[in-house]
N, C-alpha and C positions, 0 to 999 in steps of 0.2 A: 618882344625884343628888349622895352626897357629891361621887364622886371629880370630876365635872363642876365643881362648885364649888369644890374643891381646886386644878384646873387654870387656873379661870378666875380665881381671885382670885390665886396661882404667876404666871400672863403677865403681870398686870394692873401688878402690884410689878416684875417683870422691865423691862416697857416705860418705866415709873417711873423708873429708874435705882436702885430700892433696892436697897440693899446683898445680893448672891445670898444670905446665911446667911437674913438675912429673908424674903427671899422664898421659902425653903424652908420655916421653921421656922413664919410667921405663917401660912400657911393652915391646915398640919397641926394647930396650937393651936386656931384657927379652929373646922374640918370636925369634929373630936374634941369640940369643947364642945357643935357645936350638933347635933348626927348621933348620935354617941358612936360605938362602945360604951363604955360608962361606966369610966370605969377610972382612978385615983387619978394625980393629979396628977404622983405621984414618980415613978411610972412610967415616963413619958415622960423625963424626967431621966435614970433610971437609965441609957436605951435611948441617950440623948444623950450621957454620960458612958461606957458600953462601948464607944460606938463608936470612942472614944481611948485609952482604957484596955487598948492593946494593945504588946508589946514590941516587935514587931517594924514598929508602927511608929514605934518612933525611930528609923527608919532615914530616914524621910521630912526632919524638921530638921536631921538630920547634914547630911545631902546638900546640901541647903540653904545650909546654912551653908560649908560645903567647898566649894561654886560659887560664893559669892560672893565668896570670899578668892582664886579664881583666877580669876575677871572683873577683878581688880584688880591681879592680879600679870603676871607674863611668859612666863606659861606657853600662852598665844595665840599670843604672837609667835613663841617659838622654834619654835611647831609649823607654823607657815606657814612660816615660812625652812624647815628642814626639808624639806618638801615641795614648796617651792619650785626647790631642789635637785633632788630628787628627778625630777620630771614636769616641771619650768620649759620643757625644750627639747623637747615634743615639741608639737603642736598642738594650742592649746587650753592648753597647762601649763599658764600662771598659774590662769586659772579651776577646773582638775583641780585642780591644791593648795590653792584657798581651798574647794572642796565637799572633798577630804580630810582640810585643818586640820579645814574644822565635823564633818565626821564624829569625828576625834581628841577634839577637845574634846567633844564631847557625849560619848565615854567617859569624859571627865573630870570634868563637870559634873552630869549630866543632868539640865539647865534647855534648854528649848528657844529662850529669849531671851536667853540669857547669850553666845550665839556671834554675836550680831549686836554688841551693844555691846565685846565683848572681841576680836574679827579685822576685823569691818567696818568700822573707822574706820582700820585698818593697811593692809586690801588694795585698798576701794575705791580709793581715789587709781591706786594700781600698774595697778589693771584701766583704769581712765582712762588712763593715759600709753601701755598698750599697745595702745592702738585699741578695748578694747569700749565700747559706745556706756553711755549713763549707766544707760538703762532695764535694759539686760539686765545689768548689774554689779549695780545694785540687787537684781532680781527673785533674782539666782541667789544673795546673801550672804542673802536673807530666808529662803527656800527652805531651803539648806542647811543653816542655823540650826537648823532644826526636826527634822535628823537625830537631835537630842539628846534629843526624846522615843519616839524607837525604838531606841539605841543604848544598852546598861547603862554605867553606873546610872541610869536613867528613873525619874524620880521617879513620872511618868505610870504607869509598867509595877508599878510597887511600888502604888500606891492601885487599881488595877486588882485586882490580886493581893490586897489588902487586904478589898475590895471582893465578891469572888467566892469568898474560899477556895480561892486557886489559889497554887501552890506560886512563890514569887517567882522561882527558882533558873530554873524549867522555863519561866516567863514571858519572864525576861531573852534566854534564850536565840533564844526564837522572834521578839520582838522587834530581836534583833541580825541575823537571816535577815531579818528584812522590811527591818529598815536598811540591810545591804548590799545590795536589792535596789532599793532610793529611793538609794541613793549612786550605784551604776552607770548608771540612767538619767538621771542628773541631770550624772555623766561624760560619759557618749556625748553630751547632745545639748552639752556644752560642746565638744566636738570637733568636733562637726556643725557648730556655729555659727562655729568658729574658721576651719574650714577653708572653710566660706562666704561667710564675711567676707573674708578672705586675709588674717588676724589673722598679727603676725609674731609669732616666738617668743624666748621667753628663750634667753641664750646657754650650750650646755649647760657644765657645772659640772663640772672635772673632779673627779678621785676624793676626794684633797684635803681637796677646802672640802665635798665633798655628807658625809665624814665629820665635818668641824669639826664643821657643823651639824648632824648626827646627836647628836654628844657635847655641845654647848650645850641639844641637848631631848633629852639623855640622862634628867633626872629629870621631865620631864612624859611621856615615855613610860612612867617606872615606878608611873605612876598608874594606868592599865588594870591592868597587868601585876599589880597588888595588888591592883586588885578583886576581880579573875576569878580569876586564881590563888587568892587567898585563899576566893573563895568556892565553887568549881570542883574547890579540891584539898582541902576537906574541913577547911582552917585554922580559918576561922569563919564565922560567918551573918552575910547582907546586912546586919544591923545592926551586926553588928562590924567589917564593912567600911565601912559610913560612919563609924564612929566612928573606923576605922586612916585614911580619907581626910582629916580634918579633923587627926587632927594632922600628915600626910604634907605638906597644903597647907601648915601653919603653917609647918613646920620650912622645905619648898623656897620659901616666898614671903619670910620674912622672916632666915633664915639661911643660905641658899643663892644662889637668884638677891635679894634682900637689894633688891624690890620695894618691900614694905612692911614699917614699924616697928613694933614688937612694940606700941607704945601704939594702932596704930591698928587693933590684931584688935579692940577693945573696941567703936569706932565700927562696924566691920562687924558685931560681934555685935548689936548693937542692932539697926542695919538688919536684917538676917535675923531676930530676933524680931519687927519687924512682920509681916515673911510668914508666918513659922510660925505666929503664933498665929493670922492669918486664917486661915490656909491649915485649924489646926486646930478653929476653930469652924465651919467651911466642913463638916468632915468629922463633928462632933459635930452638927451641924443636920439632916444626910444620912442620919445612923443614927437620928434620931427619926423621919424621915419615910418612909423604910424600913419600921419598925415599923407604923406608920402604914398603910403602904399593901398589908403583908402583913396587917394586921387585915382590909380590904376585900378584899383577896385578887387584888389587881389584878396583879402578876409572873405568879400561875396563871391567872387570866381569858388574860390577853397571849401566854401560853404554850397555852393551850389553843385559841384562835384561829389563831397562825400555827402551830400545830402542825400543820396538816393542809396546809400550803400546802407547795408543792416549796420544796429547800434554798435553790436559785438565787433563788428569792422574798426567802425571808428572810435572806438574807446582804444581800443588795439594800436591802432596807426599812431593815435594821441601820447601811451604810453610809449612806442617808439621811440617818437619826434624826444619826447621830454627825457627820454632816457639816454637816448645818446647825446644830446643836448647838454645832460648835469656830467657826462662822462667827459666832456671837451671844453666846456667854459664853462665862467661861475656859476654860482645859482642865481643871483640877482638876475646878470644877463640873460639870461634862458628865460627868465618869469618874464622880465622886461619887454623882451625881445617876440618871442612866442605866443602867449598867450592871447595878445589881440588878436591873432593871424587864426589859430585853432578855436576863439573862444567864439564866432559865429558861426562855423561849422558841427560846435556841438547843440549850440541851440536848437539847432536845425533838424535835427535827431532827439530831439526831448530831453536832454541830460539837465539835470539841475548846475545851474551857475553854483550851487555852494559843494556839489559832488565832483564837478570839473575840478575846481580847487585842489579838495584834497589828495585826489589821483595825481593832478599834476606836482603837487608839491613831495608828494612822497616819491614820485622817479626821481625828482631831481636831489630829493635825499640821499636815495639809492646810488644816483648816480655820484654821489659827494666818497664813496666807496668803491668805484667802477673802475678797473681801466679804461684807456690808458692815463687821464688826467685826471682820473677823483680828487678833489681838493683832501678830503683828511687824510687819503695815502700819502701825500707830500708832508705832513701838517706830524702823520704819523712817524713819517722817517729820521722829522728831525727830535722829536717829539723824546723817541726810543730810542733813538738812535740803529734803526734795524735797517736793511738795504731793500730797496724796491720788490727785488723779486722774493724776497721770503716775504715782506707784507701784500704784496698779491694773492700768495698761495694764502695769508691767515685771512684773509678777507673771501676768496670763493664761496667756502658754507654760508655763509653771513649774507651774500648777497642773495644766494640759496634762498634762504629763508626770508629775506625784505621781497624778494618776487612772488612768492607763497604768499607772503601776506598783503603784497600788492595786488594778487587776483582779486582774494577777498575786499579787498577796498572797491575796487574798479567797476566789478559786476555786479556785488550784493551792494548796491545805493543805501538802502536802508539801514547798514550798518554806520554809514557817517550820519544819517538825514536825524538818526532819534535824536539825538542830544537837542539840534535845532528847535525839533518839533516839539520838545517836550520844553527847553524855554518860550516857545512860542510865538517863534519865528514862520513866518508865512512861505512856503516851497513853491 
C-alpha cells in the first residue's frame, strides 16, 4: 500500500508538469508521514544532504561548466573542418564527419545536447547544399548529439557511477565501447544512404589543407587526450580532470582561439549554476527517496522477483524501463531515479555493474530522440526551426538504427567489457 501510493501520487506530479525534485521528494515526505516507519525528520535531511556530499562528485559541475564554455567557443567548428577533410570525399563524407565531429565533441563535452546547438547550426546548411534531404540532416545531427552521453566525459556515465558504487574509470570505458559501436552504425547507414541517394561528394583535400586543419583543431583535440591520459595514466581522478577541463576550455576559448572575452566566463558561470544546482537538488531528492524506498525494501522485493527470470528477460525489461523513461523525463532523472531500484535486480542475474551502465545509459540516449518528450526533439525544433511532426518522421530511421545497435550492446557484454579489461580493470 505505501509503495502504491508513493507511485501514484510520483506519476500524478510527473503528469502535472511539477518540477521532477518534487515529484520525487513530495511523496517520499508524504508515504513516510502517513505509513512511517517512524523516524525523525532530520533523517531524511541527512539522507538528502549525503547524497551530495560527495567528492568525487564535483566532477559532475566541472563538467558542466567546461561544456558550456565550449558550446560557445570554436572548438565545434574546427572539429567538423577537421573531419571534413578528413572523410569529406568518400561517400557519404560530409554526414561521416558531422556523426565524427558529434562523436569528438561529446569527448569534449559530455552534454548530450551541447553538440546539436554547437555543430548543428554550422553543418546543417553544408548537408542542405550537398543534396541530403532536410529530414534526414535533421534526424542524423539530433542522433549523433547524443553520442555524448556514451562517450567520456559522460556526465550521464559519472551519476550512474555515483549512483551504483561503480568505479567511474571502469564505467567510462565501457561506455566509450558502446559509443564506438552507436558511431559506426550511425557511419554505415550515412553511407548507405549517400550511396542511395547518388549524394555527391566533397572534393578530396589534398595533404596540405587536411593538415592546416588538423593544426587549427590541434588544441580541441588536446581535450580528450587530457582526460583520458590524465585519468588512464594514473595523473589524477575524474574530478581533477574536470577541474584541468575547465581551465583547458578557459585558457583555448578566450586566449587561444580568442572566442570568448574573459568578462564573459562570468555570464556563462551563472548560466551553468542554474543546471548544477538543479541538476544537484535533482540528485539530493533521489538519495532521500532511495532511502525511502530501501526502508520498504523495494530494490530487494524487484530483485527477488526478476531474479528467477532468464537474463534475456531482464536485460529486456531494463531496456524497457530506461527507454520509456529517457522518452518522458530527463536523463539525469531517469539515471537518478531508476538505477538503484533495477541495479540489484541485475546483480542478481550475473550482469556486470560496468555492462548495466552502458545499456542503461545508451536507452536513455535513445530515448533523448524518442517520442513523445525526447529532449533533442525539442532542443531540435528550436534549433531548425522545423515543426514536431516532420522532426519525428526525420528521427524514426535513426532510432532504427540506435535499437540495432542497442541489441548489440545489451546481449554481446563483451563488446563493452574489452576496453575495461584491457586497461585492467577487475569485472
Amino acid at each position: 500500500m505505501p509503495t502504491a501510493l508513493f507511485i501514484a501520487v510520483a506519476l500524478l506530479l510527473l503528469v502535472s508538469a511539477t518540477p521532477i525534485f518534487v515529484a520525487v521528494l513530495a511523496p517520499t515526505i508524504l508515504v513516510l508521514e502517513v505509513f512511517g516507519p517512524p523516524i525523525p525528520a532530520m533523517i531524511l535531511a541527512q539522507r538528502a544532504v549525503e547524497g551530495i556530499n560527495k567528492f568525487s562528485l564535483l566532477a559532475i559541475p566541472l563538467f558542466l561548466f567546461a561544456a558550456e564554455i565550449i558550446s560557445r567557443g570554436q572548438i565545434g567548428t574546427r572539429l567538423l573542418a577537421m573531419m571534413e577533410s578528413l572523410v569529406g570525399h568518400v561517400s557519404g563524407g560530409l554526414a561521416i564527419a558531422t556523426v565524427l565531429a558529434c562523436a569528438l565533441f561529446g569527448a569534449i563535452s559530455g552534454i548530450g545536447a551541447a553538440a546539436v546547438v554547437s555543430i548543428g547550426p554550422i553543418v546543417y546548411p553544408s548537408l542542405l547544399r550537398q543534396g541530403y534531404s532536410r529530414g534526414f540532416s535533421v534526424g542524423l545531427i539530433l542522433s549523433a548529439s547524443t553520442l555524448a552521453m556514451l562517450i567520456p566525459p559522460s556526465v550521464a556515465m559519472i551519476l550512474y557511477s555515483l549512483q551504483t558504487n561503480t568505479s567511474v574509470g571502469a564505467v567510462f570505458l565501457a561506455g566509450l565501447a558502446a559509443g564506438l559501436i552507436f558511431t559506426a552504425a550511425l557511419a554505415a547507414y550515412a553511407y548507405v544512404y549517400a550511396r542511395w541517394r547518388g549524394i555527391g561528394r566533397l572534393p578530396r583535400q589534398p595533404l596540405g589543407a587536411r593538415l592546416k586543419s588538423a593544426r587549427r583543431a590541434f588544441w580541441a583535440i588536446g581535450f580528450p587526450v587530457i582526460i583520458f591520459g590524465g585519468i588512464y595514466g594514473g595523473v589524477f581522478t575524474p574530478t581533477e580532470a574536470a577541474a584541468s577541463a575547465c581551465v583547458y576550455a578557459m585558457v583555448v576559448e578566450t586566449l587561444i582561439y580568442r572566442q570568448l572575452k574573459v568578462r564573459e566566463l562570468f555570464h556563462v558561470a551563472n548560466e551553468s549554476a542554474v543546471t548544477i544546482a538543479t541538476l544537484l537538488i535533482l540528485i539530493a531528492a533521489g538519495s532521500a527517496m532511495t532511502y525511502y524506498l530501501t526502508l520498504q525494501g523495494v530494490p530487494q522485493a524487484l530483485a527477488g522477483i526478476l531474479g528467477g527470470s532468464e537474463r534475456v528477460v531482464v536485460l529486456l525489461l531494463i531496456n524497457v524501463i530506461f527507454l520509456i523513461a529517457g522518452m518522458i523525463v530527463d536523463p539525469n532523472s531517469a539515471i537518478i531515479v531508476l538505477s538503484p531500484l533495477v541495479f540489484p535486480a541485475a546483480m542478481a542475474i550475473g550482469v556486470e555493474p560496468i555492462h548495466l551502465g552502458a545499456v542503461i545509459v545508451m536507452n536513455i540516449a535513445i530515448g533523448m530522440i524518442t517520442p513523445p518528450f525526447g529532449l533533442n526533439i525539442f532542443i531540435g525544433m528550436a534549433t531548425f526551426r522545423v515543426g514536431y511532426g516532420e522532426i519525428v518522421r526525420s528521427v524514426l530511421p535513426f532510432i532504427a538504427i540506435a535499437l540495432m545497435a542497442l541489441v548489440l550492446v545489451t546481449y554481446a557484454a563483451r563488446l563493452t567489457q574489452w576496453l575495461p579489461l584491457v586497461a585492467g580493470y577487475r569485472l
